[in-house]
PADOVEX-323972 format. One record per residue (C-alpha): y, z, x; residue in three letters. Coordinates in steps of 0.2 Angstrom, whole numbers, plus 2048, in hexadecimal, padded with zeros to 3 digits. Each point is the difference from the previous one (the first is absolute). Layout:
N
YZXAla/...
//
This chain:
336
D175535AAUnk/7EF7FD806Unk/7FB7F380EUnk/7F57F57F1Unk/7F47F980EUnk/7EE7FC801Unk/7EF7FE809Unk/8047EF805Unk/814806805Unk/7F780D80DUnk/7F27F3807Unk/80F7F7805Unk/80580F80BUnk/7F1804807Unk/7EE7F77FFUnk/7F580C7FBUnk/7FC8037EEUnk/7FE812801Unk/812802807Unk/8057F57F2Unk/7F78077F3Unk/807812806Unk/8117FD7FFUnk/7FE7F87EEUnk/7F880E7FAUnk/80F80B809Unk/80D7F47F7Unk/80D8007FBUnk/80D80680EUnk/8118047FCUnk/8067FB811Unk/7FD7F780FUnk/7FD80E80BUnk/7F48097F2Unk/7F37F1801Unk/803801813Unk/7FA8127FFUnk/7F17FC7F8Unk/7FB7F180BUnk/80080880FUnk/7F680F7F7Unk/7F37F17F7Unk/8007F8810Unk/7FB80D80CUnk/7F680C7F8Unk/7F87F77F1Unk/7FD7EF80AUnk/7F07FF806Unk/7FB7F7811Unk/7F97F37F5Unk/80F7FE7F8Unk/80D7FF80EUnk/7F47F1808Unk/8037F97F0Unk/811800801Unk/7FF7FB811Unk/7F87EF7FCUnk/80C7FE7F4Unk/80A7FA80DUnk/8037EF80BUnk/802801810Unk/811802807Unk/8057ED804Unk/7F67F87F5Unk/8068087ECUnk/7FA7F17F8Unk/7EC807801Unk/7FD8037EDUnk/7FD812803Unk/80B8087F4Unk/7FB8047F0Unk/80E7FD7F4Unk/80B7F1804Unk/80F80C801Unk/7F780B80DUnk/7FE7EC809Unk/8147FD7FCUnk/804811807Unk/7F57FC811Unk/8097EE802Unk/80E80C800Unk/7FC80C80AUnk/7F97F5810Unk/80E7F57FFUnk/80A80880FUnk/7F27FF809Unk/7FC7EE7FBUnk/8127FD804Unk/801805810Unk/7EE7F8805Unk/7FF7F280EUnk/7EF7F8802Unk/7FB80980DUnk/8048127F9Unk/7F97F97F1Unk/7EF7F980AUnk/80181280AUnk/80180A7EDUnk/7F17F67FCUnk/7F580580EUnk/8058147FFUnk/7FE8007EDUnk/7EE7F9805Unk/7FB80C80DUnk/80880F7F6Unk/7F47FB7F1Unk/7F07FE80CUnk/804814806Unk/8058097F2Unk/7F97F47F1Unk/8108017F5Unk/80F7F6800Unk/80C80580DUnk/8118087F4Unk/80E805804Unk/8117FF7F3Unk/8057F0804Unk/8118007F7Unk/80F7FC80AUnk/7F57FD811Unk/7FE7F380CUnk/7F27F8805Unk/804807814Unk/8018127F9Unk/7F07FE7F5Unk/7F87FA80EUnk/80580E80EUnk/7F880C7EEUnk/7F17F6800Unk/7FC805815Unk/806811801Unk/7F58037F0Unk/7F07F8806Unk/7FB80C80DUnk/7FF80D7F3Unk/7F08087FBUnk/7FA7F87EFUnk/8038117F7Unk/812802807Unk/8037F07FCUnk/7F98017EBUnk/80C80C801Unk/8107F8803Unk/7FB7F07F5Unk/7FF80E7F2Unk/812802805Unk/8057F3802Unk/7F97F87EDUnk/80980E7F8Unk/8117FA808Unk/7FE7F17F9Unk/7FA8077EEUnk/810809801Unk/8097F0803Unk/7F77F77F2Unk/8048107F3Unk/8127FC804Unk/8007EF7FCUnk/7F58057EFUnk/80D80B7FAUnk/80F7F4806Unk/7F77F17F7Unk/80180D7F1Unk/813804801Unk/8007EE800Unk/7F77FD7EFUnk/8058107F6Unk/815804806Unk/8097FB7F2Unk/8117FC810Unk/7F27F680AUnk/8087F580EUnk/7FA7FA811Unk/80980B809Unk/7F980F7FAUnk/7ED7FC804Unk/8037F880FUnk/80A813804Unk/7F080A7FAUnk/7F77F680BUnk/80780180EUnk/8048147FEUnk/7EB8027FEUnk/7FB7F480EUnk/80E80880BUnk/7F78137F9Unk/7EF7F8803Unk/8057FA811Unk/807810808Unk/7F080A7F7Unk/7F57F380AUnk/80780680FUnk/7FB8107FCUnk/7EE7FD7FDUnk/7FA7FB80FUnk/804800813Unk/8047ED7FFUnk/8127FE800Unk/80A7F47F6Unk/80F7FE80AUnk/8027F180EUnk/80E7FC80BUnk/80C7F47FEUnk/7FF7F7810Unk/7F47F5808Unk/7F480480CUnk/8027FC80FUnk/7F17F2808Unk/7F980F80CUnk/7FD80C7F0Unk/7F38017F4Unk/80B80A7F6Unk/8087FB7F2Unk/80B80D7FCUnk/80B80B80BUnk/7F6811807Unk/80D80C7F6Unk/8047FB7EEUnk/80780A7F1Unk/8047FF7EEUnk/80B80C7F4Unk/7FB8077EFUnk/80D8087F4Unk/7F480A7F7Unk/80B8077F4Unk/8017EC7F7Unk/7EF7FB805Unk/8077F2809Unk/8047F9810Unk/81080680AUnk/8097EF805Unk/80F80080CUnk/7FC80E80AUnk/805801813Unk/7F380180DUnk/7FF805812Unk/7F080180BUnk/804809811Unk/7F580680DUnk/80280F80DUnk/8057FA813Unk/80A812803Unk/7FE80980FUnk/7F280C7F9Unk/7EE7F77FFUnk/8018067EDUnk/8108057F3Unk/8008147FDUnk/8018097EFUnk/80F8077FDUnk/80B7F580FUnk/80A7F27FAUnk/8027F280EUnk/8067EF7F8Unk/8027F9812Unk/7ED7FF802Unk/7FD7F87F0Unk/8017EC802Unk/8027F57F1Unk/7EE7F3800Unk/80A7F67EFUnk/8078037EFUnk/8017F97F0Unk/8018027EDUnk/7F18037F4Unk/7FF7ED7F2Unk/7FB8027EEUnk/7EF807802Unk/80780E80DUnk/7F87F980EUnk/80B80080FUnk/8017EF80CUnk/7FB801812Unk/80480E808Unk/7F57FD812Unk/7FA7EE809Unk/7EF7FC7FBUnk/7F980780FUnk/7EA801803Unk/80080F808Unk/81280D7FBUnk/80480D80EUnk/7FB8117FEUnk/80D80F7FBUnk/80B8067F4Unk/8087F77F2Unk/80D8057F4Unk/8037F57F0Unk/80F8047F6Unk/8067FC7EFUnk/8118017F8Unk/7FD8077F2Unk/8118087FDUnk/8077EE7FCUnk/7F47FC7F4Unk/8008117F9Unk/812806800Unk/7FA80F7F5Unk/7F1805807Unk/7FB80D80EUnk/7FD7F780CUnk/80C7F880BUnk/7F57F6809Unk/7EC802807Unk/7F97FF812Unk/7EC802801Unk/7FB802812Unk/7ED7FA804Unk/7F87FF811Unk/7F47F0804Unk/7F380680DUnk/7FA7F5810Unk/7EF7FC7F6Unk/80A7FA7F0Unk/8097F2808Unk/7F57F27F6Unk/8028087EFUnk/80D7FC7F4Unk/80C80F7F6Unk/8067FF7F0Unk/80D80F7FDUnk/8068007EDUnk/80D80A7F8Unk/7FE8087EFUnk/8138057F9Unk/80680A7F3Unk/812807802Unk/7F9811803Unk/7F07FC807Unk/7F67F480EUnk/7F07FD807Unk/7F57F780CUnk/7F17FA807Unk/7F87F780EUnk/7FB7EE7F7Unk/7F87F380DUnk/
//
């Protein structure tokens, strides 16, 4: 069955009419991740410059989604939505302060500052918006390309989930609010992908001498072989303290291993705070580990140790190390 949408369906996704009218002609798509495929391929290579800033104006700026920018008022419903983390964890002040970055990122770059908003707090939109803004203007176009198409990819979830909902003949409630949730959460983890801006923020608070947010090492887990986050994995961050300045291929010593916290991966695989919110993290080897084994009784892998080394001139930086699962496969990568 064919995904039946048109011209005005796709404008709600993306603001500029030639995407729109791209991905009508394409249509119909059998599936979800068909009309994804062709997005990104509309979006990318048959998008003009012209066209990406006129998606870009499509949107408000993040903190204020009641600017009538959107042109459909579903694309306006799905941007009330999509901002209201952000509006929901908003004080004055952050608010005021969102204001006055949105304003000086407009003067420099001369498009809206974008960035997926979905699921975000004003505090982590904010610390986006600073470590953007020194970017050079074509570096910058660059990752607002990204970022739009993270947030077309959301909307085309919602299209086709709003679909299920008019066209199954079993429709209840609890079956679009799973579709849903199982696209954002695909969309989500995709976004993190895209660009060097993690998602992942700590569980704690930060401490009144920190301007970080989050703590320095972070993770989250991926069972690639559902497409969906691993929940209730086990966690350990240790760092080396042994009698050697540096751990040695091929030589165990647990003694010089010392555990920096644990703790289990939630619903969207992201594991709670594994370090103090510290400014500045001490130098050296980490190991983070992962019991695998327990939530993979039949897989390969009895559990996974990735060992990383942060160097004297990375102390102010901030490491995202992700784990992507199969039961007979894993990978990973240095996030920030």
């Amino acid at each position: 069955m064919g995904s039946g949408f048109d011209e005005k369906n796709f404008l709600a996704c993306c603001g500029s009419t030639k995407f729109a009218r791209e991905m009508a002609a394409a249509s119909p798509f059998p599936t979800y991740e068909r009309a994804v495929e062709a997005a990104r391929d509309i979006w990318f290579n048959k998008v003009d410059v012209n066209g990406w800033l006129e998606a870009f104006a499509a949107h408000p700026p993040v903190g204020n989604p009641n600017s009538r920018t959107q042109k459909t008022a579903t694309g306006e419903q799905w941007c009330h939505g999509e901002q209201s983390t952000a509006l929901a964890t908003a004080t004055e002040s952050s608010l005021q302060e969102l204001v006055e970055w949105n304003n000086r990122y407009m003067q420099k770059f001369g498009f809206v500052f974008l960035i997926c908003a979905s699921g975000r707090s004003t505090p982590e939109i904010l610390e986006e918006l600073k470590k953007r803004y020194p970017n050079r203007p074509i570096v910058e176009f660059e990752i607002a390309a990204q970022e739009e198409m993270k947030i077309i990819e959301l909307r085309l979830a919602k299209l086709f989930a709003a679909k299920a909902e008019v066209t199954s003949t079993i429709s209840t409630q609890y079956y679009i609010s799973q579709v849903t949730k199982a696209e954002e959460d695909r969309v989500s983890i995709i976004g993190a992908h895209l660009t060097a801006a993690s998602e992942v923020h700590g569980s704690g608070k930060a401490s009144q001498n920190s301007a970080r947010t989050r703590p320095p090492i972070t993770t989250h887990v991926l069972d690639v072989s559902r497409g969906s986050p691993a929940a209730g994995i086990e966690v350990q961050l240790e760092m080396w303290k042994g009698s050697r300045p540096f751990p040695l291929f091929g030589e165990l010593d647990s003694e010089g291993w010392i555990l920096q916290g644990s703790s289990f991966t939630n619903s969207d695989g992201r594991s709670g705070q594994l370090m103090g919110i510290v400014e500045s993290v001490d130098p050296g080897f980490y190991r983070i580990s992962f019991n695998t084994g327990k939530y993979s009784p039949s897989g390969f892998f009895p559990y996974v140790s990735i060992v990383f080394e942060i160097k004297e001139s990375q102390r102010l930086e901030h490491f995202h190390v992700p784990l992507l699962l199969s039961p007979f496969s894993f990978t990973t990568y240095r996030g920030s």
